[in-house]
GUTOR-200308 format. One record per residue: residue in one letter; y negated, x, z of N, C-alpha, C in turn. Coordinates in steps of 0.02 Angstrom, whole numbers, padded with zeros to 5 digits, always signed. Layout:
N
AYXZYXZYXZ;...
! end
This chain:
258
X-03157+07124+06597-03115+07149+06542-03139+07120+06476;X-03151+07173+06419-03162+07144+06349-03111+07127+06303;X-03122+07068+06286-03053+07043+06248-03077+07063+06163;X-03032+07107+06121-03068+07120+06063-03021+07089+06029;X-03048+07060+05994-03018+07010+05913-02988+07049+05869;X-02933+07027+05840-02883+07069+05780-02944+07048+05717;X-02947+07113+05689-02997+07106+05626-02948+07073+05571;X-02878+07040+05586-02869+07014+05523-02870+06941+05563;X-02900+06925+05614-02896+06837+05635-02966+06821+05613;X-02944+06761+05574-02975+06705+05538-03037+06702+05602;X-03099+06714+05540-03170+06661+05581-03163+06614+05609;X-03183+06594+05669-03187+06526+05720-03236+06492+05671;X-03215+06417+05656-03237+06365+05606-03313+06352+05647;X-03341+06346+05616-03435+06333+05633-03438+06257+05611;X-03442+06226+05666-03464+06151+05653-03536+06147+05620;X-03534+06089+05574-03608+06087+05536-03654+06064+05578;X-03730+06095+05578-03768+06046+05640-03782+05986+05623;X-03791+05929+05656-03807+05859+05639-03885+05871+05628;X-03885+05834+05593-03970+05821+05564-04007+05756+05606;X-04039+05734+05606-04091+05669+05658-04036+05633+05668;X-04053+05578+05696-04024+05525+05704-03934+05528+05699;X-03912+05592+05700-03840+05585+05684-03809+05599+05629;X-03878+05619+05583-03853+05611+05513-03818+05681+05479;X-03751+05708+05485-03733+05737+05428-03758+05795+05387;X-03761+05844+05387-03804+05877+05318-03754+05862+05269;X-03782+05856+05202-03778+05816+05128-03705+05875+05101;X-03654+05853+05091-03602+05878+05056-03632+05921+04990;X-03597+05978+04990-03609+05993+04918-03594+05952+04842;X-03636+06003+04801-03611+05948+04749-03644+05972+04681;X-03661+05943+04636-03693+05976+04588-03771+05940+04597;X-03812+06015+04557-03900+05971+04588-03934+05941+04549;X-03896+05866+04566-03925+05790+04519-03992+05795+04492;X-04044+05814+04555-04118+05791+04550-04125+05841+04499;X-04104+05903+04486-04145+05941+04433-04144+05898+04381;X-04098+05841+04360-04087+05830+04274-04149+05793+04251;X-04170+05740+04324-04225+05702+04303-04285+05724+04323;X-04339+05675+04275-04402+05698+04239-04433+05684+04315;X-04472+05734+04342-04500+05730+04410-04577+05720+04378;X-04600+05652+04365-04660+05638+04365-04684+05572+04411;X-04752+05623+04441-04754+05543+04487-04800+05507+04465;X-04837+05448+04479-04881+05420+04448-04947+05418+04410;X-04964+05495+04444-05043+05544+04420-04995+05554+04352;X-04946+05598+04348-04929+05604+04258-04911+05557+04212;X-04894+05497+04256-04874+05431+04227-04943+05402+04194;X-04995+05393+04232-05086+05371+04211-05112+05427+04146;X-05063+05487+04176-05127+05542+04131-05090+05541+04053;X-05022+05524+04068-04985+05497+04001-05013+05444+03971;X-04999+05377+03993-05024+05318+03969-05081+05329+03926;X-05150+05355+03977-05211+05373+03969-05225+05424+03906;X-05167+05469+03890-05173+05510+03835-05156+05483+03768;X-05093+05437+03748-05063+05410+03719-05119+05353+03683;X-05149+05328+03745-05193+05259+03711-05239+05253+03669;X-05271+05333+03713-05332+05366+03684-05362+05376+03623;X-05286+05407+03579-05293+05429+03533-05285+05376+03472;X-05279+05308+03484-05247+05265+03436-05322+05242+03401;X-05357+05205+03434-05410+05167+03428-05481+05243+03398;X-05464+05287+03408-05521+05323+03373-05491+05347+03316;X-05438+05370+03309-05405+05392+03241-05385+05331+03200;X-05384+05256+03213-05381+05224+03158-05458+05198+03151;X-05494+05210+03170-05573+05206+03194-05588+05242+03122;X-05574+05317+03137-05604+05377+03075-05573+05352+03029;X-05520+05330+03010-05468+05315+02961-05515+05258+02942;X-05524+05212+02953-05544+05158+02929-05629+05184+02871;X-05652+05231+02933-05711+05235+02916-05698+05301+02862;X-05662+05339+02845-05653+05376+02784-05629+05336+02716;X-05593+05281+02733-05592+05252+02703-05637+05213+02642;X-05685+05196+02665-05754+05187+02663-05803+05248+02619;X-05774+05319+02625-05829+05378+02611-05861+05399+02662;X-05855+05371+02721-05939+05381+02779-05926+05475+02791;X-05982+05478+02799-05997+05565+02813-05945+05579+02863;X-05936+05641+02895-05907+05645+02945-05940+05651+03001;X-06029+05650+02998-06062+05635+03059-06062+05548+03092;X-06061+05537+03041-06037+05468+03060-05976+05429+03079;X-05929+05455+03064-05884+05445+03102-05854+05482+03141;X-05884+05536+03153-05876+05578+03210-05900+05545+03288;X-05962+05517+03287-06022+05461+03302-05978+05421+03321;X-05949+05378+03290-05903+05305+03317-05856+05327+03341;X-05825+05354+03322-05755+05389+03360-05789+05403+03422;X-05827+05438+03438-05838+05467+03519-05878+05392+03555;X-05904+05358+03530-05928+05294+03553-05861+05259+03576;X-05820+05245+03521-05747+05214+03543-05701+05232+03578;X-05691+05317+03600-05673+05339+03641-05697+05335+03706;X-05772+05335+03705-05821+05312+03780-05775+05240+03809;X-05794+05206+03745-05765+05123+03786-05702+05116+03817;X-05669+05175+03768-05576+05165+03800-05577+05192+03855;X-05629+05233+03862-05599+05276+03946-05634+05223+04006;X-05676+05187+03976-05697+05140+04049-05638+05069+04034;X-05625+05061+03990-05568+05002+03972-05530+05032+04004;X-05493+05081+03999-05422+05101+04008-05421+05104+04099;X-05495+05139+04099-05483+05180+04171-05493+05106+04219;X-05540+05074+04222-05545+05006+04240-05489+04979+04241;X-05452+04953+04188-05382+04935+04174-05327+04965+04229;X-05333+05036+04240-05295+05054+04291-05292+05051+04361;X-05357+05042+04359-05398+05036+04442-05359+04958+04470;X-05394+04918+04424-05404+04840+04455-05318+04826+04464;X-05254+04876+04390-05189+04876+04401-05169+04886+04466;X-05200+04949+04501-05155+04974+04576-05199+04926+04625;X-05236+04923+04614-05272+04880+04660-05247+04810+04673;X-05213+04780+04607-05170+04712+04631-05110+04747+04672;X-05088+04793+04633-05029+04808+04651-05035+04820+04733;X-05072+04872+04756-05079+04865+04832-05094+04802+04887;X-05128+04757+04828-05157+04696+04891-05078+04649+04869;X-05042+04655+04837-04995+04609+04840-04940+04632+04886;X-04930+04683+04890-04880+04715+04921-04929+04719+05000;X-04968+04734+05034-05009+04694+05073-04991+04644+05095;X-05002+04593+05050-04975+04521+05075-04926+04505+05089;X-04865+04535+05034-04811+04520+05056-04793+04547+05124;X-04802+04594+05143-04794+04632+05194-04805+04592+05257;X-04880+04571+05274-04885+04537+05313-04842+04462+05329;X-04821+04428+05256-04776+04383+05266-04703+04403+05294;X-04702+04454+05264-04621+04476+05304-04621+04462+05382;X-04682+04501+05391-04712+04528+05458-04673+04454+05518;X-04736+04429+05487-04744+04358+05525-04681+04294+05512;X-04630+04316+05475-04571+04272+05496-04531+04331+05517;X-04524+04371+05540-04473+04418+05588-04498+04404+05646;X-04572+04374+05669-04571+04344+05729-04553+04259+05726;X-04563+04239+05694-04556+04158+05672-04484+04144+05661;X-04461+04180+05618-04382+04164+05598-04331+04217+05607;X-04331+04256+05655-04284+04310+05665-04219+04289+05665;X-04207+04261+05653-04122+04237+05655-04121+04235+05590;X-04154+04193+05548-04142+04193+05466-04175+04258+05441;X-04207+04280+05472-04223+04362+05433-04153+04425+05443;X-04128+04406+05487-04050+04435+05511-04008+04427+05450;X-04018+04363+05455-03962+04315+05391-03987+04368+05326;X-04039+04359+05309-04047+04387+05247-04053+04451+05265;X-04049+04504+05296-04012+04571+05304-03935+04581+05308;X-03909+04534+05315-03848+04517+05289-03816+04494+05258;X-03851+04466+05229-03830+04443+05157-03841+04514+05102;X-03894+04545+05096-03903+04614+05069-03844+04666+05071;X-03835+04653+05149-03786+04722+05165-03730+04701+05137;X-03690+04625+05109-03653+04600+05116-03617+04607+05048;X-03689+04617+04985-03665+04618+04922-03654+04691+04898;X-03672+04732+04949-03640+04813+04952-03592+04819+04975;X-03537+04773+04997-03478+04778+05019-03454+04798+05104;X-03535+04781+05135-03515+04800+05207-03498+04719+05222;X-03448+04737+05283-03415+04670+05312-03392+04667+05405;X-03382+04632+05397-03346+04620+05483-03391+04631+05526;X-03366+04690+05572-03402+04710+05630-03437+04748+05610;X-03417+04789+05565-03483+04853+05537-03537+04823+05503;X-03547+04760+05480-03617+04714+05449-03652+04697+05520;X-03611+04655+05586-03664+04635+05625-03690+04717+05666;X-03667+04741+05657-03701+04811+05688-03739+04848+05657;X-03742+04859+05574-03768+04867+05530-03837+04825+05518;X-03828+04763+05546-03888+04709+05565-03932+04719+05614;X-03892+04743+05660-03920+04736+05755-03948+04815+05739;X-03949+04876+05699-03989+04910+05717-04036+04938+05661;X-04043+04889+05581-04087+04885+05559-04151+04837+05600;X-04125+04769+05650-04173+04740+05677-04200+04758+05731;X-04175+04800+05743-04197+04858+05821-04276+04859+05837;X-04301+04899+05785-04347+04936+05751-04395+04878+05706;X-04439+04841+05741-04483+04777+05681-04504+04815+05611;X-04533+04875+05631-04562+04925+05562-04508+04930+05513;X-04460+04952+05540-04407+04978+05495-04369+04911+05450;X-04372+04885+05491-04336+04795+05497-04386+04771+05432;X-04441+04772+05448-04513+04763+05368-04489+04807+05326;X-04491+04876+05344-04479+04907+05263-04420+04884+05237;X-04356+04868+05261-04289+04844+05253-04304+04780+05193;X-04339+04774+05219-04346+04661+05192-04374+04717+05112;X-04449+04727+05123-04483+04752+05059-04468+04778+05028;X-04408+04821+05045-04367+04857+04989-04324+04844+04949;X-04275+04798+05001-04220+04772+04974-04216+04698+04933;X-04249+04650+04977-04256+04591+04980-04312+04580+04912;X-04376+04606+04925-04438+04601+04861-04440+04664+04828;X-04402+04709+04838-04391+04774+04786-04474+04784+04780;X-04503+04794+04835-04586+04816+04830-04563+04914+04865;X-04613+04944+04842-04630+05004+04887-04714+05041+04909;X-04712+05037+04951-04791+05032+04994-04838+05107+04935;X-04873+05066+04921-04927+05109+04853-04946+05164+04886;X-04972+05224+04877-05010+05286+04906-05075+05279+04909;X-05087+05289+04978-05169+05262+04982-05239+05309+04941;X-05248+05264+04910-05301+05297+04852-05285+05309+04787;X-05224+05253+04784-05194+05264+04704-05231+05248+04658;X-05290+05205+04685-05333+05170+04605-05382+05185+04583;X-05405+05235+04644-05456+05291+04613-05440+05337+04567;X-05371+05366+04593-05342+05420+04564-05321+05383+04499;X-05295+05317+04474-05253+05305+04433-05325+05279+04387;X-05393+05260+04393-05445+05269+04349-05464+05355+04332;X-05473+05369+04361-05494+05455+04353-05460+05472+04290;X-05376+05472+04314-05335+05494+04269-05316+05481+04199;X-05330+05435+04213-05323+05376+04135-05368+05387+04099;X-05443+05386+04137-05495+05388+04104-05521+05450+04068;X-05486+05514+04110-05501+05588+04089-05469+05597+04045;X-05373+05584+04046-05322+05585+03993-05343+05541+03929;X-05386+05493+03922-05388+05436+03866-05469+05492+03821;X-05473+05513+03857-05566+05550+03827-05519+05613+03815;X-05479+05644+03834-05460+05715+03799-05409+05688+03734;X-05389+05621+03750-05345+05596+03680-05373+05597+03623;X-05438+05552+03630-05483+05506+03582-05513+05578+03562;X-05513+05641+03583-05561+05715+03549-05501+05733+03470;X-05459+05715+03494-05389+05751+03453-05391+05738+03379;X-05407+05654+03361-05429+05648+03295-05495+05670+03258;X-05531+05680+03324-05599+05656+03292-05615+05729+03275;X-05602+05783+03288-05611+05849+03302-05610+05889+03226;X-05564+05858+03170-05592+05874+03112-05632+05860+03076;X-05649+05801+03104-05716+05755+03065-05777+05809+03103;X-05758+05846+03141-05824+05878+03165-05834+05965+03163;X-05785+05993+03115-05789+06051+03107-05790+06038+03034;X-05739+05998+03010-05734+05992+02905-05809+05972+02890;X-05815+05981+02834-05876+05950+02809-05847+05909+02750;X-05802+05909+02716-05774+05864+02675-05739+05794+02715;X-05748+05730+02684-05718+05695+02723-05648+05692+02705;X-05611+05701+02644-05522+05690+02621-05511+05732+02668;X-05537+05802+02674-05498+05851+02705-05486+05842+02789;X-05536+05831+02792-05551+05792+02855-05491+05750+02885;X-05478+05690+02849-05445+05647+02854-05364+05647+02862;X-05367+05707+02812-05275+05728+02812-05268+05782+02890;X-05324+05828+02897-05307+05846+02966-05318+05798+03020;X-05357+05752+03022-05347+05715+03080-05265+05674+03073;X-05240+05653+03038-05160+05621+03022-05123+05660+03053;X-05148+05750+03021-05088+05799+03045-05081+05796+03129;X-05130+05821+03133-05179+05832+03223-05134+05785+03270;X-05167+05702+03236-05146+05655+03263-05059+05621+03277;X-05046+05634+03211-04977+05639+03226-04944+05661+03273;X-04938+05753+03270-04908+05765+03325-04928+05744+03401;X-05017+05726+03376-05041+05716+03476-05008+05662+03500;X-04983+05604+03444-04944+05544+03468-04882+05574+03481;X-04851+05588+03440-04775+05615+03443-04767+05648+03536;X-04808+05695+03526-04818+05731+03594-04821+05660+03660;X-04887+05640+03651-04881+05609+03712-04838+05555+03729;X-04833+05526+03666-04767+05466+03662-04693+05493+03716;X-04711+05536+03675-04653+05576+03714-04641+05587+03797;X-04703+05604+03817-04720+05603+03860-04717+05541+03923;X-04762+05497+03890-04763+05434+03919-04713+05391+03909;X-04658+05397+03881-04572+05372+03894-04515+05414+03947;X-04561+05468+03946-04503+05507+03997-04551+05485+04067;X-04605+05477+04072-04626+05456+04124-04645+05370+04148;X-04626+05346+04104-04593+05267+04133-04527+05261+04115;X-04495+05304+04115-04421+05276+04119-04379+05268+04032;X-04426+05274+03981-04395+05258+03921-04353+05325+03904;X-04322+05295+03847-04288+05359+03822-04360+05398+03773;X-04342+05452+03782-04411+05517+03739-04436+05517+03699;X-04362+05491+03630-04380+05493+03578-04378+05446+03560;X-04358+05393+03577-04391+05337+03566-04463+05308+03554;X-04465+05314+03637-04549+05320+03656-04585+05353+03597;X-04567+05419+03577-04625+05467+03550-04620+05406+03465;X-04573+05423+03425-04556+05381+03367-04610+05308+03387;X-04603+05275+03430-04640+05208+03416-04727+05208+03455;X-04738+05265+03482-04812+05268+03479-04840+05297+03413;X-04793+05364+03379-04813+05376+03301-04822+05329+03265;X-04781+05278+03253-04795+05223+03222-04827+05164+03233;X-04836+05143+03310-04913+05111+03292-04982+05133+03302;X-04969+05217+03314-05047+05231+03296-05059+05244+03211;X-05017+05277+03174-05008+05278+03104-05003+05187+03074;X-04976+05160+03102-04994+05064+03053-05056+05046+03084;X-05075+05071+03134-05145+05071+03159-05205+05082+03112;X-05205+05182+03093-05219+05201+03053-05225+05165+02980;X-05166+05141+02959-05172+05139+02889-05194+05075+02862;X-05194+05039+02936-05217+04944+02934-05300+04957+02891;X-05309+05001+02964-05385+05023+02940-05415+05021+02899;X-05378+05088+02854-05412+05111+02816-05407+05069+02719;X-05342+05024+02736-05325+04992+02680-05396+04928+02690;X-05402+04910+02743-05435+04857+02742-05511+04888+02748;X-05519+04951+02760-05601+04962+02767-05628+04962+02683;X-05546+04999+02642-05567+05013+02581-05568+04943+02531;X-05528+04896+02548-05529+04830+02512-05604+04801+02534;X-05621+04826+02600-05680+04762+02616-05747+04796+02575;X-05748+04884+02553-05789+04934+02537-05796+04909+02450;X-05722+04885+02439-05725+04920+02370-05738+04835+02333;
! end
């Protein structure tokens, strides 16, 4: 016999499926992650790397217009000084992730080797963690007993919480020279680029300011939303020390000229 349903009885409630381990699918809600700046560390280098770029060759030309020099000539130093910044910078970034990975390395292995040595005080200090988040009683030693289950998990636990480290991406310091070094050589083109189409040097000089300006403004901008600063902040105080940069320059190329 077919039993047929009254078309005005209510849908049978659909339980949500559990996700791994037991877990829940995520309540609705409003979608947080869109608000923030999704840059990961390649735009973080190619920022830095752009921003830096541009300082040291545009108060470079500045200094040297200062002076009168042709614009082949300081077209000339500018791209020389831009050469050096991209192996400075990019170097600079390399040997950066490169500590950064061998330290987090080490620590790692030290965790390692007192979760066999001191597992009772490595407990302790997973509880002490869980403890200042407000877990307590019976739900902390269980909350204990099955972060220590798992030795791997039990390590990332310590490194996260305990040394606020997070395990680097393998091949970050290649990538984080590349980037720096490519972003700091497309920076250092930005000033120098009127000194190499003008043939006058004043004129010259006021478009590289213009040029330069916004390229700071821009990447400043940039490279504060991708470490964490506020935007305009960031952008405002790279304008201004590549411009007192600039004008150090050129006051002092023209006092030492004149």
């Amino acid at each position: 016999m077919v039993r047929h349903e009254s078309a005005d009885a209510p849908p049978a409630a659909v339980e949500p499926a559990a996700l791994r381990d037991g877990l829940p699918p995520m309540p609705g809600g409003p979608p947080h992650e869109e608000t923030h700046f999704a840059a990961g560390q390649t735009v973080r280098d190619l920022a830095i790397g752009a921003a830096d770029g541009v300082i040291v060759p545009f108060a470079l030309a500045a200094g040297l217009a200062g002076v009168a020099a042709s614009n082949r000539l300081i077209a000339t130093a500018g791209l020389a000084a831009t050469a050096a910044g991209c192996v400075a910078i990019g170097l600079g970034r390399y040997l950066a992730a490169r500590t950064e990975a061998d330290h987090y390395a080490t620590e790692r292995r030290r965790e390692e080797k007192e979760t066999h040595l001191y597992p009772d005080r490595e407990k302790w200090e997973v509880a002490a963690i869980l403890h200042r988040y407000g877990v307590k009683g019976e739900v902390l030693h269980q909350a204990v007993d099955a972060i220590a289950a798992e030795r791997r998990k039990w390590v990332d636990f310590m490194m996260r919480f305990e040394l606020d480290l997070t395990e680097p991406e393998p091949g970050r310091a290649a990538r984080a020279a590349t980037a720096a070094g490519a972003a700091c050589a497309a920076g250092g083109l930005v000033p120098l680029l009127p000194y190499m189409v003008l043939a006058e040097t004043r004129p010259a000089l006021l478009a590289s300011c213009a040029v330069a300006g916004a390229a700071l403004l821009g990447f400043g901008w940039l490279k504060a939303k991708a470490t964490g600063m506020p935007a305009l902040r960031g952008a405002v105080q790279t304008l201004l020390i590549g411009g007192l940069a600039a004008a150090a320059a050129f006051v002092v190329a023209q006092a030492a000229g004149g």
